[in-house]
Each structure stands twice: as C-alpha cells, then as structure tokens.
N, C-alpha and C positions, 0 to 999 in steps of 0.2 A: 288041655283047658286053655281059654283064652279070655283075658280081661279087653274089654271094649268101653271106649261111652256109652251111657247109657239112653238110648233113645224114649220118645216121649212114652212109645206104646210099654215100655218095659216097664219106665217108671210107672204108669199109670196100674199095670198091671200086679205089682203089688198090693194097691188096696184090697184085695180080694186076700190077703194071710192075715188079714187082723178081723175078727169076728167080736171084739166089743174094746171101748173106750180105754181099759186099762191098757190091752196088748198093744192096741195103736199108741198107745201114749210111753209104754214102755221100749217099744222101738224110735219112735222118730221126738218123745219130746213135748213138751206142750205147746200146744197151739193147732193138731188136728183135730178136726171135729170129727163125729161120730153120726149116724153111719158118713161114710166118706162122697164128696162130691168132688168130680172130674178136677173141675179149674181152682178149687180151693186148694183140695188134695196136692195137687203138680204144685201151684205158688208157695206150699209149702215145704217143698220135696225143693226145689226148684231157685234156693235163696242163690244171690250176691257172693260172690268168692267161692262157690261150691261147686267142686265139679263129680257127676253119678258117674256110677258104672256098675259094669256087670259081669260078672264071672260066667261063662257060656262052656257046655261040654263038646266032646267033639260032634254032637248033633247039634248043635246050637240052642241047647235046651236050658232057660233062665235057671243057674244053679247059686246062685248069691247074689247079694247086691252090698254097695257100700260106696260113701262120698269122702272126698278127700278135701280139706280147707284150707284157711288159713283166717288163723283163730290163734289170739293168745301168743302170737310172736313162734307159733310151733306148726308143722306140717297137721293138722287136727283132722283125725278119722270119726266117721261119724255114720250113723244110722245102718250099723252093718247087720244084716241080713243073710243067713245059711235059709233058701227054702226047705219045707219040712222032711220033704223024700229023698235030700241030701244028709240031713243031719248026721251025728255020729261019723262021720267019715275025716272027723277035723279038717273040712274045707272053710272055716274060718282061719286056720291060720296061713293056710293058700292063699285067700283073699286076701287078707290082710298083709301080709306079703309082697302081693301083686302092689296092692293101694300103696306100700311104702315106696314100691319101686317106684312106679308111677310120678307121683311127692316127692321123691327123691329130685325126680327130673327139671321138678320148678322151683324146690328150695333144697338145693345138695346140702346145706349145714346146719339144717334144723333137728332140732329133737323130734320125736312125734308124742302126740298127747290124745288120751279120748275121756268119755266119760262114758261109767255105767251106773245101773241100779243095782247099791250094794244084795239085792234079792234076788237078781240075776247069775245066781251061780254059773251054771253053763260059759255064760259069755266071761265071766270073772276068772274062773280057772282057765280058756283059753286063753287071754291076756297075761296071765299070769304065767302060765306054762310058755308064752314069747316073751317073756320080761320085764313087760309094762310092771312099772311099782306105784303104789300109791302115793302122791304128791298135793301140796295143799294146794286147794281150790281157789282159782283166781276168781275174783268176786265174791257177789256174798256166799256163805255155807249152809251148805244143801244138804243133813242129817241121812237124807234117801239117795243120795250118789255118793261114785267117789270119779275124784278126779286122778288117770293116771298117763306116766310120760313114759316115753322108751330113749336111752341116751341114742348120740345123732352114729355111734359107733354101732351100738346093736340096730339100729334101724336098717345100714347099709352090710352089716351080715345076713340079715334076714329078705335082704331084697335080693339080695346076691342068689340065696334060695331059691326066688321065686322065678328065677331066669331058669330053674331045672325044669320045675313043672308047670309053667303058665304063660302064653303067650301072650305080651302086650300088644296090641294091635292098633297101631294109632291113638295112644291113650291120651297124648298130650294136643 
C-alpha cells in the first residue's frame, strides 16, 4: 500500500460514495451541498492548512482517503474515508497510521485529535481500538460529536507501524 497526495481527480472522485445529504454530511461536515457540484464540492474538500491524501493498493486502486491539519494546536485528522469494497479489512487504522506518520513529519510534538458522529460506531470503535479517547470539545458543544485526542507518544508508536505496511510516497 502506499499513501500519496491526493490529486484533484481522486478528490473529486469521492462525491460519487455519498448518495444523500446526511452520508455526505456525516463524512465531510457541514457545509456540503447535496447533490454535489464539481467546484463547490473541491473548495470544500480543498480548505487552508489541509493537506488530502490517499491510500492506493498495489494496482493504484483508490482504497481510502483522509486529510491531515492543523487545528486546535494538534496534528487534526479529518474526513477519513475506507471506500466500500475495502471495508472490514481495518484499513482505517492503516490509514490513519500512514496520516499520523505523515503529521508527524510537519509537527513531531504534537498530540493528534479528530472528531466523530457519536452514531458512527464503525469509525468510533476503530479510534478507539488505536487509542483515541474522548476529550472536551474545544469550542462550543456539539451533543452529536465527540471530540477525541491521541497522546503525541502513541501517535509516534502507531506511525512507527505504519512504515511495516504502507508506503509514503512524497507525502509531505
């Protein structure tokens, strides 16, 4: 496997996993619109301090997506993405993995942090099963998220991992 940036065509090629308002808003957030349009879709995909990427197999077959920030004084993962004919295989914690490694490389002493939809099980327990714990919510409180952090010690255990099974490939 190998983690790349993520080019415009990959990004764009995402809108085509969400089939109504809620999935797309459960993945990336508010602020997508519904159905999705090219230049909106990317400006939204596409903010200020965030850098995409993509998890590729060894055919170069789009197998995850996910962006790395910086948000909150923390390395902030965000809009992470298993596509469907991957799932089950826990290549999120691959990915996430790669993305810490990656994050690692532009802020070595940071925590990392992300947020989910507390009814997003799936993604909860993979978080959970890498360590992320629950931590209070910087700004105002969102009853349907939770905000969580990974210390900056398990972050660089788990990147350490990600050098077994995933190639960075010019990430930074």
């Amino acid at each position: 496997m190998q983690l790349l940036r993520a080019t415009t065509e990959q990004q764009w090629s995402l809108a085509e996993q969400f089939n109504d308002v809620a999935a797309l808003t459960q993945w990336g957030g508010e602020g997508f619109r519904f159905p999705q349009r090219h230049t909106e879709f990317l400006q939204q995909l596409q903010l200020p301090d965030t850098q995409s990427y993509v998890l590729l197999d060894e055919r170069k077959n789009l197998m995850a997506f996910g962006q790395i920030c910086d948000r909150f004084g923390r390395l902030h993962l965000a809009r992470l993405l298993v596509l469907p004919d991957y799932r089950g295989q826990r290549l999120s914690g691959q990915l996430i993995c790669a993305l810490l490694a990656a994050g690692l490389q532009l802020w070595p002493e940071r925590q990392a942090s992300l947020y989910v939809f507390r009814n997003n099980q799936p993604a909860l327990r993979s978080y959970l099963r890498l360590g992320f714990t629950e931590t209070r919510q910087p700004g105002a409180y969102r009853a349907d998220l939770m905000f969580m952090t990974l210390s900056n010690s398990a972050c660089l255990l788990l990147a350490a991992k990600a050098a077994s099974a995933v190639t960075l490939a010019g990430v930074i």
